[in-house]
N, C-alpha and C positions, 0 to 999 in steps of 0.2 A: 777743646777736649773732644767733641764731637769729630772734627776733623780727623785725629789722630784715630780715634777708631775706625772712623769709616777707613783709613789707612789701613790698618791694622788687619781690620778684616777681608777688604780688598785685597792686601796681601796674602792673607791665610789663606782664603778661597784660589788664589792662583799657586799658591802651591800645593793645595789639593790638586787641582784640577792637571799642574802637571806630574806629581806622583800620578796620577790615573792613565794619562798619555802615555809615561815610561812605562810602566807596566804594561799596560798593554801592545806595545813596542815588543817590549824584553819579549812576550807570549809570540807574536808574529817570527820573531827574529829565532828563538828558538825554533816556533816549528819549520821555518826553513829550513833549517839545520838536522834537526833531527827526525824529521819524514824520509831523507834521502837513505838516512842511515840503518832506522829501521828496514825501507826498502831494500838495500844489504845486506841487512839481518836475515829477513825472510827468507830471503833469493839462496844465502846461501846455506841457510839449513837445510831448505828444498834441495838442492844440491847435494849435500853430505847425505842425505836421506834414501838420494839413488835416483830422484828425479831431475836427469839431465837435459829435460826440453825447460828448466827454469829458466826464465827470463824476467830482468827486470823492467823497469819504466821510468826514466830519471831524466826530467828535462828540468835541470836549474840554469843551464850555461854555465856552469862550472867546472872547477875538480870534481866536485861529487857528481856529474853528470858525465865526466868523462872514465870516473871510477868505475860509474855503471855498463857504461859500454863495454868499459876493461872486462869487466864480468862474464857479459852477454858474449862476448869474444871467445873469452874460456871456457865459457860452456858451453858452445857451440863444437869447441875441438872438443872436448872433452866426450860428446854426444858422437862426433864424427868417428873418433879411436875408438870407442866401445862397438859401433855399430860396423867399423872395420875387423876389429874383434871377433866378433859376433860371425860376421859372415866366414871369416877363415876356419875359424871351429867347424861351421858345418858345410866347406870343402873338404877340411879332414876327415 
């Protein structure tokens, strides 16, 4: 009888112990995921807001790191046209 409990709890304690591991997994694995996203977020409200030097900062080696480049690219024209913009108004 003794046996079986020391089973028993042996067992319960390692499935504590890995519910604790998953979870704090899942926490990791999320914030991979959604740091990049946020930094999207940000990047492109600063954007809509009229601030076109936004840049973001996104090193996963990913899509979401290539997403961000996409970004950086856009707002880069996007800075370039207005400031082309800009300069012909005050040739006129």
């Amino acid at each position: 009888l003794q046996d079986i409990n020391r089973i028993v709890l042996f067992a319960s304690l390692l499935f504590l112990l890995t519910i604790i591991v998953v979870f704090l997994l899942s926490l990791w694995v999320s914030g991979q995921i959604l740091n990049p996203i946020e930094r999207l977020r940000t990047g492109s409200h600063e954007l809509g807001s009229g601030n076109l030097r936004s840049r973001i900062s996104i090193h996963s080696g990913d899509e979401m790191e290539d997403l961000g480049n996409s970004f950086n690219s856009m707002a880069g024209k996007l800075e370039a046209s207005f400031d082309n913009l800009e300069n012909r108004d005050k040739q006129i």
